[in-house]
C-alpha positions as CSV (number, residue, x, y, z in Angstrom):
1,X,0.0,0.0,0.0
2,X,3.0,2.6,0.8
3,X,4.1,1.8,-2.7
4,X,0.9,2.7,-4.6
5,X,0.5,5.8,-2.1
6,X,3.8,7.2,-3.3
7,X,2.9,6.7,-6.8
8,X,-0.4,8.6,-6.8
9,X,1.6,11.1,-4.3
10,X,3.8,11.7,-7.2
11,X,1.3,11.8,-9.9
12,X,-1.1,14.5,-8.5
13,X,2.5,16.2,-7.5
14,X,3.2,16.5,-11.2
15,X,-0.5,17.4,-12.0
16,X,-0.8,19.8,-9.1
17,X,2.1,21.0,-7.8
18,X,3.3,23.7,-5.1
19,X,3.7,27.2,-7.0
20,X,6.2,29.1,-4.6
21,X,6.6,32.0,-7.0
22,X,3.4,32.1,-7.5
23,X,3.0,32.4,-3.3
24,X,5.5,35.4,-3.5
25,X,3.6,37.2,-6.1
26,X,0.2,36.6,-4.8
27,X,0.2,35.6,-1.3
28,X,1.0,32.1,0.3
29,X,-2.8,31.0,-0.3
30,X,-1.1,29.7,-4.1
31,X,1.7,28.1,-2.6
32,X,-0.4,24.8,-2.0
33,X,-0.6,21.8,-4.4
34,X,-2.4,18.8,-4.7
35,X,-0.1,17.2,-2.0
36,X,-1.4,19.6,0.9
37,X,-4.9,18.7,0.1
38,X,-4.6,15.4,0.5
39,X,-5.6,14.5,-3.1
40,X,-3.5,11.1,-3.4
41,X,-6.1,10.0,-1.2
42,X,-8.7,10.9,-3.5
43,X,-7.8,9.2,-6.8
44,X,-6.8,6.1,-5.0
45,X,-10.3,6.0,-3.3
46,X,-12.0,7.0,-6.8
47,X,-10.1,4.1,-8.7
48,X,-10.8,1.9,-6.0
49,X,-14.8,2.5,-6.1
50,X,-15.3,1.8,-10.0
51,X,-17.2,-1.3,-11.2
52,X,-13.8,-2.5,-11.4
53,X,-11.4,-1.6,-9.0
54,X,-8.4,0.1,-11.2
55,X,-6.2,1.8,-8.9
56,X,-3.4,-1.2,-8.6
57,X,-3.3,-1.6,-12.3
58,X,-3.2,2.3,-12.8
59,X,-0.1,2.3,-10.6
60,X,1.6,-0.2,-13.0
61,X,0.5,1.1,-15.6
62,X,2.5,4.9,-14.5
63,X,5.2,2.1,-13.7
64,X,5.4,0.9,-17.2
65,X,4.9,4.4,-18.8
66,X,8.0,5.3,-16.5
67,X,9.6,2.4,-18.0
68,X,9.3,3.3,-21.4
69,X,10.4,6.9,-20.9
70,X,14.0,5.8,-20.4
71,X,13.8,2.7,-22.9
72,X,15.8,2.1,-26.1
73,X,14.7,4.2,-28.8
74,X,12.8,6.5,-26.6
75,X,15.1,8.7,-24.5
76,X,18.2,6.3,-25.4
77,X,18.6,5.1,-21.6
78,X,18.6,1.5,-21.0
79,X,15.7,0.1,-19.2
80,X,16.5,-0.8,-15.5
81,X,13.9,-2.2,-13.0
82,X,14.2,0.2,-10.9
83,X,12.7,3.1,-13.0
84,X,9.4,3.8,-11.3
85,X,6.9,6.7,-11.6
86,X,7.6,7.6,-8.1
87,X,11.1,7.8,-8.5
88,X,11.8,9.8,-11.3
89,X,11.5,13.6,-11.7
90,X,8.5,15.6,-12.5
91,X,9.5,16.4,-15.6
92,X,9.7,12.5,-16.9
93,X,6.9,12.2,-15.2
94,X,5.0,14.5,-17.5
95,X,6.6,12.5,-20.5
96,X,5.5,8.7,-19.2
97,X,2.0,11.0,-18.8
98,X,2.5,11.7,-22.8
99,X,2.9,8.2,-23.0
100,X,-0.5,7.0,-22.2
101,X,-1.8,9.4,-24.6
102,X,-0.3,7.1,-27.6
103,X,-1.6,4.0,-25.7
104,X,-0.7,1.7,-29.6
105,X,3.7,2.2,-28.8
106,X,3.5,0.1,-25.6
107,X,4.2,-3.3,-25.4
108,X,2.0,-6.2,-24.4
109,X,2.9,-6.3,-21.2
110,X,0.4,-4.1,-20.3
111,X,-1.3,-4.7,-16.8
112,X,-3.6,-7.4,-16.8
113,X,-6.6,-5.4,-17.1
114,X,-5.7,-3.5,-20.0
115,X,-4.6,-6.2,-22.1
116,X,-8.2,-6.8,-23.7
117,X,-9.4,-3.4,-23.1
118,X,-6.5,-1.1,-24.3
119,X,-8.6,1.8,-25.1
120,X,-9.1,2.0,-21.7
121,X,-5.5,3.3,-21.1
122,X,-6.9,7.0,-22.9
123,X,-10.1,6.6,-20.5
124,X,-7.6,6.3,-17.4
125,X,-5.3,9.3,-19.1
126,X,-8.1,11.8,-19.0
127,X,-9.6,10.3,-15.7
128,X,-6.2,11.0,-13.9
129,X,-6.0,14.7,-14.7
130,X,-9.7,15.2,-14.3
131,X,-10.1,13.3,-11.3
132,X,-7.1,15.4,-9.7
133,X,-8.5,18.6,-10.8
134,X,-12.1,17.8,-9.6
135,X,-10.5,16.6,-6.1
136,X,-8.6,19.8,-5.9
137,X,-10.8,22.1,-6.4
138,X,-13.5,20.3,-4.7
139,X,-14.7,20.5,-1.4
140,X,-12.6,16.6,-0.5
141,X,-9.8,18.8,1.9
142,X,-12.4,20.7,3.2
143,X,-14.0,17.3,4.8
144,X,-10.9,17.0,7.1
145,X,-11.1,13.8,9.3
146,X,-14.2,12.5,7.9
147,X,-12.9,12.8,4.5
148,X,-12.0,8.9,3.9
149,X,-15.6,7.9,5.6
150,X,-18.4,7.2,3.5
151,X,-20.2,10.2,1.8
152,X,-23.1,10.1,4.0
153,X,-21.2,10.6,7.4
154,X,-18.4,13.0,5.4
155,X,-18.9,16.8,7.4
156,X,-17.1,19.7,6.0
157,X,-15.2,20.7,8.8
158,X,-13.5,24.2,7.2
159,X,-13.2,25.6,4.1
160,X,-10.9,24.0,1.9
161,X,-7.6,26.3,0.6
162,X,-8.6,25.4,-3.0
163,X,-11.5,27.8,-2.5
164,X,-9.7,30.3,-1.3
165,X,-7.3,30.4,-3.8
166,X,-9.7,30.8,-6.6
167,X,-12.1,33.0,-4.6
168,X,-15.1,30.0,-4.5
169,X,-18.2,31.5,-2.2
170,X,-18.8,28.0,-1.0
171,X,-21.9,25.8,-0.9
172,X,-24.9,27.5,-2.0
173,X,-28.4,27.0,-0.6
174,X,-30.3,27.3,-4.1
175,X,-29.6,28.5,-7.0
176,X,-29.0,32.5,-6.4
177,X,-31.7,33.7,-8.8
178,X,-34.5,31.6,-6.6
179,X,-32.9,33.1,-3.5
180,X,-34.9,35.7,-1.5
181,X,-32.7,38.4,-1.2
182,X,-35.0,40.0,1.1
């Protein structure tokens, strides 16, 4: 488990990460990334609560696309086992990324799941970045300790940084046009 953890800690890293100029221009509010809001948590428990559970084969599949990065013919690097997405910087993280986007160049040592389904690979590509940017900017930090319970016993315990940042109101109680302004 503290192997696929540091994977997804490293992917929404690369998808999210800290902005400290962006803290010194604007205010420490937009120094936070994905990392400070927890949002490893989120896409492993988002993955885990398909139909079919995907977030062990998504891992090896970052593994494999980390793999390739550094392969013959790619970047001219010899393969070694122990390139992993975790381990390698953001950079080449953004590449293996890339990767999944031409899904046809890997090999057919695909994980298990995407073997007979490898379309799927571009369905996990966009649910990656979307699923990070929905967690982000969502109201998932905000939840605090209750965050990893089930969504009926989840409380929003304070208003999650991500809000702040972009300047979100919060939860409305209706739409404001049905609102009595009084």
């Amino acid at each position: 488990m503290t192997y696929m953890v540091g994977t997804f800690r490293a992917l929404v890293d690369t998808i999210i990460p800290r902005t400290p100029r962006l803290a010194q221009e604007y205010g420490l509010i937009q120094y936070y990334g994905a990392l400070d809001a927890d949002i490893d948590q989120f896409l492993i428990l988002s993955l885990q609560n398909l139909q079919y559970p995907l977030a062990v084969y998504t891992m090896e599949l970052l593994d494999l696309a980390a793999k390739l990065t550094y392969s013959e013919g790619y970047e001219g690097i010899s393969q070694s086992d122990e390139i992993t997405f975790s381990n390698i910087p953001p950079e080449k993280r953004l590449q293996a990324l890339e990767l999944l986007l031409v899904a046809p160049i890997f090999p057919a040592n695909y994980p298990r799941v995407f073997m007979d389904n490898p379309d799927w690979v571009l369905n996990i590509y966009g649910a990656l970045n979307k699923s990070t940017m929905f967690g982000y900017y969502s109201e998932w930090y905000g939840y605090g300790n209750t965050r990893l319970l089930p969504p009926e016993q989840r409380q929003l315990e304070f208003y999650p940084f991500s809000w702040e940042q972009i300047n979100y109101p919060g939860p409305s109680l209706g739409y404001h046009a049905l609102r009595n302004n009084g």
